[in-house]
C-alpha positions as CSV (number, residue, x, y, z in Angstrom):
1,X,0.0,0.0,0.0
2,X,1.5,3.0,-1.1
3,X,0.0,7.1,-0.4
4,X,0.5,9.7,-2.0
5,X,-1.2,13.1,-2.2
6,X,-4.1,11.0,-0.1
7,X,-4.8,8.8,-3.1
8,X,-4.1,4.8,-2.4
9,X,-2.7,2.5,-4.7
10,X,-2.7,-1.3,-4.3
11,X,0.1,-2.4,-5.2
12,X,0.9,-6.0,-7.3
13,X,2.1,-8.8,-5.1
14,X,5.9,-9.2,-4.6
15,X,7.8,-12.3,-5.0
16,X,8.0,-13.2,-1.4
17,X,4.4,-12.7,-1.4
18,X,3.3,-14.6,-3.8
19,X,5.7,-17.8,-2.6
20,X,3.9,-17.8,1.0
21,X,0.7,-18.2,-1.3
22,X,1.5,-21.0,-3.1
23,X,2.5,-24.3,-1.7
24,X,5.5,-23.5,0.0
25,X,2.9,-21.5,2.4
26,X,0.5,-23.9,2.0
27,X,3.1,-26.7,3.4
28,X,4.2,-24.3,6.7
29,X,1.1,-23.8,7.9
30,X,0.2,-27.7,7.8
31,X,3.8,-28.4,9.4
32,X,4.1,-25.6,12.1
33,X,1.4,-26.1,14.9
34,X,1.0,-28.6,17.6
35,X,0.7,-28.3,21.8
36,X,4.9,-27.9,22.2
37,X,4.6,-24.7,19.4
38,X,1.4,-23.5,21.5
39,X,3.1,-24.0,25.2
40,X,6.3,-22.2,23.7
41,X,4.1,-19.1,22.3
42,X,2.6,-19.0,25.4
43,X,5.9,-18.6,27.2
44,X,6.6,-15.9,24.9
45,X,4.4,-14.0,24.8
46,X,4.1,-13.9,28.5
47,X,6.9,-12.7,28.5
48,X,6.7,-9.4,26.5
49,X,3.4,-8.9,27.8
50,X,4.6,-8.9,31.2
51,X,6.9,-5.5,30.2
52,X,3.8,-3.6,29.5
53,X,2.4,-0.9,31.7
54,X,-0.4,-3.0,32.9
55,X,-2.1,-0.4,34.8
56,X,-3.2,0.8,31.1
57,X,-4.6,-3.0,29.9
58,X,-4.1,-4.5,26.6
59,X,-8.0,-4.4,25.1
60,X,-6.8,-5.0,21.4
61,X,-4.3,-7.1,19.7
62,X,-3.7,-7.2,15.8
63,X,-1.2,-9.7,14.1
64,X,0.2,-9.3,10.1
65,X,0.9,-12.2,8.5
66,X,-0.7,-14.5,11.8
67,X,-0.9,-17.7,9.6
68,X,-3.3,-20.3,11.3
69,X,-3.2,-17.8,14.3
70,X,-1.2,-20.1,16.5
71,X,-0.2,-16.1,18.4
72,X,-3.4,-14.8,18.3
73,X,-4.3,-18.6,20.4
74,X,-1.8,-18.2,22.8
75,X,-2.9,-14.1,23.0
76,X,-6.7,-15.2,24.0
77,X,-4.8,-17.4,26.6
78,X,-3.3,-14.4,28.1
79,X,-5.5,-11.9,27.3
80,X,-9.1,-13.6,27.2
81,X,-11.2,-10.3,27.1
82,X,-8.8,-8.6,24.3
83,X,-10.2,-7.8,20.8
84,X,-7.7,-9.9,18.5
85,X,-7.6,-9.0,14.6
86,X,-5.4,-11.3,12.2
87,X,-4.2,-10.5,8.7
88,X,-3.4,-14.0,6.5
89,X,-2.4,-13.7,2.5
90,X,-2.5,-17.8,2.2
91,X,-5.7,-19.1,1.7
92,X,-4.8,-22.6,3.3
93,X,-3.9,-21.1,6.5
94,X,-6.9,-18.2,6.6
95,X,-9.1,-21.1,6.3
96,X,-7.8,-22.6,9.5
97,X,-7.9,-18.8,11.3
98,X,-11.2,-18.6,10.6
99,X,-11.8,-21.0,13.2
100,X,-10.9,-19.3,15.3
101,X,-14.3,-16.9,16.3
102,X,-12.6,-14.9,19.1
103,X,-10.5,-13.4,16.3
104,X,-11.4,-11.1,13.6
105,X,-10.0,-12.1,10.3
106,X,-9.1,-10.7,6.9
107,X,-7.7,-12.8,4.0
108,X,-5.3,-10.0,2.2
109,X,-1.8,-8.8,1.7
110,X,-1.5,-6.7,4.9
111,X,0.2,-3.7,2.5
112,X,-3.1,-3.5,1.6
113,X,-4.9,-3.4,4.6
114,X,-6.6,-0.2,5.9
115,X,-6.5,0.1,9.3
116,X,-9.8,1.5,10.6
117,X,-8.9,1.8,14.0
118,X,-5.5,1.3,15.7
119,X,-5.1,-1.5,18.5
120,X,-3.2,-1.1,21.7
121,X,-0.5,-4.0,20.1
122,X,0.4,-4.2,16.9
123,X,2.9,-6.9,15.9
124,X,4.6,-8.8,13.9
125,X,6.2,-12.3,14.2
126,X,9.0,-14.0,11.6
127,X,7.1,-12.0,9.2
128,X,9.4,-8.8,8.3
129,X,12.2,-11.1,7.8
130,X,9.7,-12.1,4.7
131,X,9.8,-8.6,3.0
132,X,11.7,-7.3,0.3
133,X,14.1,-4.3,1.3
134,X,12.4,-1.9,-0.6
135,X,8.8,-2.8,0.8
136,X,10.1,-2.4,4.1
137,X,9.4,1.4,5.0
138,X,5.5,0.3,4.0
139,X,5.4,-2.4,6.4
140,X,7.3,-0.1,9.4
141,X,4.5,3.0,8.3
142,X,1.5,-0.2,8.4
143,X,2.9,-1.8,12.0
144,X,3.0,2.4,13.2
145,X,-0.6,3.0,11.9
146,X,-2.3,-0.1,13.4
147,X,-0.9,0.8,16.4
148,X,-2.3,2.9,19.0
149,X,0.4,2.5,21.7
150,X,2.9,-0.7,21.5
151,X,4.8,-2.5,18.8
152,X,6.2,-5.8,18.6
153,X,8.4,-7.0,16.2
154,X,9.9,-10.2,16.6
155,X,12.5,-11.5,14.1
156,X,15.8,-12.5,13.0
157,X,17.9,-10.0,14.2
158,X,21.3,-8.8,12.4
159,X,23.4,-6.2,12.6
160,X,24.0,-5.2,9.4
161,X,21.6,-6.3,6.4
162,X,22.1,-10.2,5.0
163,X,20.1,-12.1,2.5
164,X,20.0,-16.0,3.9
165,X,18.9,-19.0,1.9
166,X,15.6,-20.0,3.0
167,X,15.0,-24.2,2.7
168,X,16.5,-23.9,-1.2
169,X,15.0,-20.3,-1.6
170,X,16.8,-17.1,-2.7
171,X,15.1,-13.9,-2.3
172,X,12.7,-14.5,0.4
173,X,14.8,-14.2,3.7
174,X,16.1,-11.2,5.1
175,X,18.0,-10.3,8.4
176,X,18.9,-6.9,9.5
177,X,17.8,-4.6,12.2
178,X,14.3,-3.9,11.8
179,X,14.0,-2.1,15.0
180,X,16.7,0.4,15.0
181,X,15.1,0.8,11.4
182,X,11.8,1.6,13.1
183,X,13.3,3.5,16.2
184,X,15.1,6.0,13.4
185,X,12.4,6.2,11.0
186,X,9.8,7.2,14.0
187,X,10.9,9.8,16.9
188,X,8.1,9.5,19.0
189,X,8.6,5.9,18.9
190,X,11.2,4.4,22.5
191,X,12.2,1.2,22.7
192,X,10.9,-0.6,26.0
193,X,12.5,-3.8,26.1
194,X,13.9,-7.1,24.3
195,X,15.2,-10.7,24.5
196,X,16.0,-13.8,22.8
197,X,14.4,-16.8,22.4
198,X,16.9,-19.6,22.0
199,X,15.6,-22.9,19.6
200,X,17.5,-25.3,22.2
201,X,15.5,-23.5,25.2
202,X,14.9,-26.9,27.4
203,X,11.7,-25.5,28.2
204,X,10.1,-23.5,25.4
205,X,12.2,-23.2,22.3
206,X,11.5,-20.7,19.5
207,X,13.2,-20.3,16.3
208,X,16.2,-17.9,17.4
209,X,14.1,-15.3,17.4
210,X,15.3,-11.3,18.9
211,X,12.1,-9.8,20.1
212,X,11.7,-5.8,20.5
213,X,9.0,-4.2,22.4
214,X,8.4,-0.8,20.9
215,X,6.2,2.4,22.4
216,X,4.3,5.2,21.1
């Protein structure tokens, strides 16, 4: 989603997204669920909730690129009461979210998702990692937007921007440092906290992810 002079203009899908439609996506969201992936989202996200300013309550959650929701599940956990959105592109996996009637769905690209009213956490999950360099001042301006007072991103962190073959794939993996990104791009934006999750965690392993918790 691109603005200009007020107008919108929906763009064509990228590369990356059209390989998370097809059945490479189709394929993750059949292989990644189960109770050990739910107990370890649970974990974390207990976590990062537990560094918010409580006293102001977290009464709406939305997720881009939330897959079969396996977040948003582990969100209703922690947050029973919340409003919880979800944006899917793969129709395979949107299916499955729809399931889900405690969360509001929409099957789209979330570049081309309007967001009507911001949430109090915005976020996004092994997702950014997904995005094409040049796409990825539209995703930081969408995550901003939808966001009404926190944002979470939680990714592969590096340094200094790397492209890394993704199971045989070229072109649809990238690692950099998508929150200092976000941190310059927005000034009223602090950071409030972040960790690692470790993938041989005895307890609750994630996928080497570097989580930030952002603030507005």
């Amino acid at each position: 989603m691109n603005e200009k002079g007020g107008d919108v203009f929906v763009k064509d899908h990228t590369l990356q997204e059209e390989f998370w439609m097809g059945s490479f996506g189709n394929n993750y969201a059949r292989r990644n669920q189960g109770d050990e992936m739910m107990a370890a989202n649970i974990s974390f996200f207990a976590k990062v909730l537990n560094r918010l300013n409580r006293s102001e309550g977290v009464g709406s959650v939305i997720e881009f690129g939330c897959n079969i929701g396996l977040n948003l599940m582990a969100l209703h956990c922690l947050l029973p009461r919340a409003d919880l959105r979800g944006i899917e592109i793969n129709e395979h996996a949107f299916e499955q979210l729809q399931k889900l009637d405690y969360v509001q769905s929409v099957n789209q690209s979330f570049y081309d998702f309007q967001t009507e009213e911001p949430c109090d956490l915005a976020f996004m999950k092994g997702v950014l990692i997904h995005q094409p360099p040049e796409m990825l001042e539209q995703a930081y301006d969408i995550l901003y937007r939808a966001s009404a007072k926190y944002i979470l991103i939680a990714e592969y962190y590096s340094p200094t921007p790397v492209e890394v073959e993704y199971h045989g794939n070229r072109s649809v993996l990238f690692k950099r440092d998508f929150c200092g990104e976000m941190l310059d791009r927005f000034p009223d934006v602090i950071l409030c906290d972040y960790g690692f999750v470790y993938h041989r965690d005895r307890a609750f392993p994630q996928d080497d992810i570097t989580w930030f918790l952002l603030e507005k």
